[in-house]
C-alpha positions in Angstrom: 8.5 12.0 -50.5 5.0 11.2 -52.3 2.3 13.6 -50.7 -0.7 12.0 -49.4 -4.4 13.1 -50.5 -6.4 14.8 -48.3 -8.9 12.2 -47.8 -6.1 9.4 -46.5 -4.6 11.4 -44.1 -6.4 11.6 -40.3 -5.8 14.3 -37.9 -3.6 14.0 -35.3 -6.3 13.7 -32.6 -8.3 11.3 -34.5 -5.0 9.2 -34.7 -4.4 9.3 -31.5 -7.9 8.1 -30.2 -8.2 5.7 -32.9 -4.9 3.6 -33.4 -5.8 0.2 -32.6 -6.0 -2.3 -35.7 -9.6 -2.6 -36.0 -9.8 1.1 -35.5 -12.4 1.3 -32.9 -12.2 4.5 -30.5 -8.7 3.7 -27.5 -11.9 4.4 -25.2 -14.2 1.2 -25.9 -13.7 -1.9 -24.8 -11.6 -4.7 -26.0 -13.3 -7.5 -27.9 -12.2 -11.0 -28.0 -11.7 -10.7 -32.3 -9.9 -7.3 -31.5 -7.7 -8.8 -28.6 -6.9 -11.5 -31.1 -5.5 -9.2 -33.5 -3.9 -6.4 -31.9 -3.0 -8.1 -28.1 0.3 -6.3 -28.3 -1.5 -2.8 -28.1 -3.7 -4.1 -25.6 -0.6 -5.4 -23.1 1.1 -1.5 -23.8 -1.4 0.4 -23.0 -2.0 -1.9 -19.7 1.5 -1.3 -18.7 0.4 2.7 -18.9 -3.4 2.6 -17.9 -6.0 -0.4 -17.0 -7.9 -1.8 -20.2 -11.4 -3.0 -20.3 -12.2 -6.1 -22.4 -15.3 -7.2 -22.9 -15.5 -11.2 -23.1 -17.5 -13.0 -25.2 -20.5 -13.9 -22.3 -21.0 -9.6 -21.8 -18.8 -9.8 -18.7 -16.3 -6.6 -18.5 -13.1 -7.1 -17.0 -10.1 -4.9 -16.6 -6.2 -5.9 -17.7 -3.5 -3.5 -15.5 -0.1 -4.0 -14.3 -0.1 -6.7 -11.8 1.6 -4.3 -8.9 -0.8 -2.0 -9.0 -3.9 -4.4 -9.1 -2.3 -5.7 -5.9 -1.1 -2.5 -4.5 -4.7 -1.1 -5.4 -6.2 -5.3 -3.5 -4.1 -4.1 -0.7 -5.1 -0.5 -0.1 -8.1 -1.2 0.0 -8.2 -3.9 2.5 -6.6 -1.5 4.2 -9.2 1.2 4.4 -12.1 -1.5 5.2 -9.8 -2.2 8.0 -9.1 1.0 9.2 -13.3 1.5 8.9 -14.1 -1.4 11.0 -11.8 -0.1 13.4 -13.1 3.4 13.5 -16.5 2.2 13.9 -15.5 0.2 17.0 -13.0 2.9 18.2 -16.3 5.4 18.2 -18.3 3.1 20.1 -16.0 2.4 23.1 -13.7 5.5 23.0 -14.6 6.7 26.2 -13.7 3.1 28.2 -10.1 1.0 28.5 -8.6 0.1 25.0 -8.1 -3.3 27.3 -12.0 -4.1 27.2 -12.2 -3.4 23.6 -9.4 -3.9 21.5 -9.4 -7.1 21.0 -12.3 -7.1 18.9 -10.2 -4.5 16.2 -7.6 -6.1 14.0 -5.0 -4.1 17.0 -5.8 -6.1 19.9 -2.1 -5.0 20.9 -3.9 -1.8 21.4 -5.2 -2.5 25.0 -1.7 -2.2 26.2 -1.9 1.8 25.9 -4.0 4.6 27.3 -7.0 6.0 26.0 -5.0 9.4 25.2 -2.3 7.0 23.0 -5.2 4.8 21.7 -6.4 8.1 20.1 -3.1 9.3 19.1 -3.0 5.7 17.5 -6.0 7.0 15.9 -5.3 10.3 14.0 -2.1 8.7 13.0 -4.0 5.5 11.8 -6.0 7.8 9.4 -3.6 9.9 8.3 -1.1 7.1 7.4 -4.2 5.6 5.5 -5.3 8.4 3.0 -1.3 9.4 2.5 -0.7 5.5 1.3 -3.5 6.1 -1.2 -1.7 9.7 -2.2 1.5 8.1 -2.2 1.1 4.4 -4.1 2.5 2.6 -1.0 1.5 0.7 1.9 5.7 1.1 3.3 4.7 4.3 5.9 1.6 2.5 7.3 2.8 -0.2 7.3 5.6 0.9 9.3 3.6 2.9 11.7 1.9 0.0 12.3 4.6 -2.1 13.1 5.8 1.1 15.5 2.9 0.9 17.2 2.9 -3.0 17.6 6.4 -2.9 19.2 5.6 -0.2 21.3 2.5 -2.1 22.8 5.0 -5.1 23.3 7.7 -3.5 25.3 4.6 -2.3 27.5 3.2 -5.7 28.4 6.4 -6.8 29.7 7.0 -4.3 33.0 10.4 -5.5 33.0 11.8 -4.0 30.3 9.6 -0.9 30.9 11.1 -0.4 33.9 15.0 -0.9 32.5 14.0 1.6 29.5 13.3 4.1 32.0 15.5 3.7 34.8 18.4 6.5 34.8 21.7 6.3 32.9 25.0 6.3 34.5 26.9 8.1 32.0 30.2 6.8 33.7 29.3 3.4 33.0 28.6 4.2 29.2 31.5 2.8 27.1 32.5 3.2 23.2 32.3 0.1 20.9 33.7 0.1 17.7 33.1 -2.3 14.7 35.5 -5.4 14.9 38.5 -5.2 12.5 39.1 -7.4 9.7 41.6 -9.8 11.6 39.1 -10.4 14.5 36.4 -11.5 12.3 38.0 -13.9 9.9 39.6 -15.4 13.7 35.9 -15.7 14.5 34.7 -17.1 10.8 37.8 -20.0 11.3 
């Protein structure tokens, strides 16, 4: 093993900041000429962290992982939505959900009460911020869909009515998975 001189060996910081092939600082911006020469580093370190390349005509744009861009696209939809709905909610809070709703991106919202419109509310926020925490829309977007199928079942009194009439427990019978026999018969 040959030992190096002083003078060609960097620190380990300055290696770390600096290891792109042109040797500018990991914290500039990407040129065109750079990208060109060293677009492998470039697609790594996107997979880890957005990149910032600056194209030719000054313009600064940003290469990241294509979920997250449209995680990040989606999120933030999201919170203009939930904005636009808070802003509306505010103004009409104290009246029907039915005379207002329909102007929020819920209009399924005017089948509940003002008490459950405000429930929806809190739960609405909550569920926002915690998707941003979290990296996923899957709890929210749940909720929402909750919600949504909860504001059906009320607009049809019918089924209201049969969720909530009593249960005659001698009527309730045990049903068990068919066996294997029964459901090739049924796929002949």
């Amino acid at each position: 093993m040959a030992r190096g001189s002083r003078e060609k060996q960097m620190p380990v910081a300055a290696a770390t900041v600096r290891d792109r092939a042109s040797g500018r600082s990991a914290a500039a911006p990407w040129g065109p000429t750079e990208i060109q020469r060293d677009y492998r580093t470039l697609l790594d370190r996107a997979k880890a962290s957005p990149q910032e390349v600056l194209d030719s005509d000054g313009e600064l744009l940003v290469i990241q992982v294509k979920g997250v861009a449209d995680f990040q696209r989606r999120l933030l939809e999201q919170v203009a939505e939930t904005g636009r709905f808070l802003a509306i909610y505010n103004e009409h809070r104290d009246s029907s959900p039915a005379r207002w709703a329909m102007q929020t991106g819920y209009p399924w919202l005017a089948a509940f009460s003002p008490e459950e419109v405000g429930e929806f509310t809190e739960e609405l926020v909550a569920y926002t911020f915690d998707a941003g925490q979290r990296g996923t829309l899957e709890q929210l977007e749940g909720n929402l869909r909750a919600w949504e199928a909860t504001a059906g079942i009320y607009a049809q009194p019918d089924v209201l009515r049969a969720l909530h009439a009593p249960v005659d427990l001698a009527k309730v019978v045990e049903v068990f998975p068919p066996s294997e026999g029964q459901v090739r018969a049924a796929q002949a």
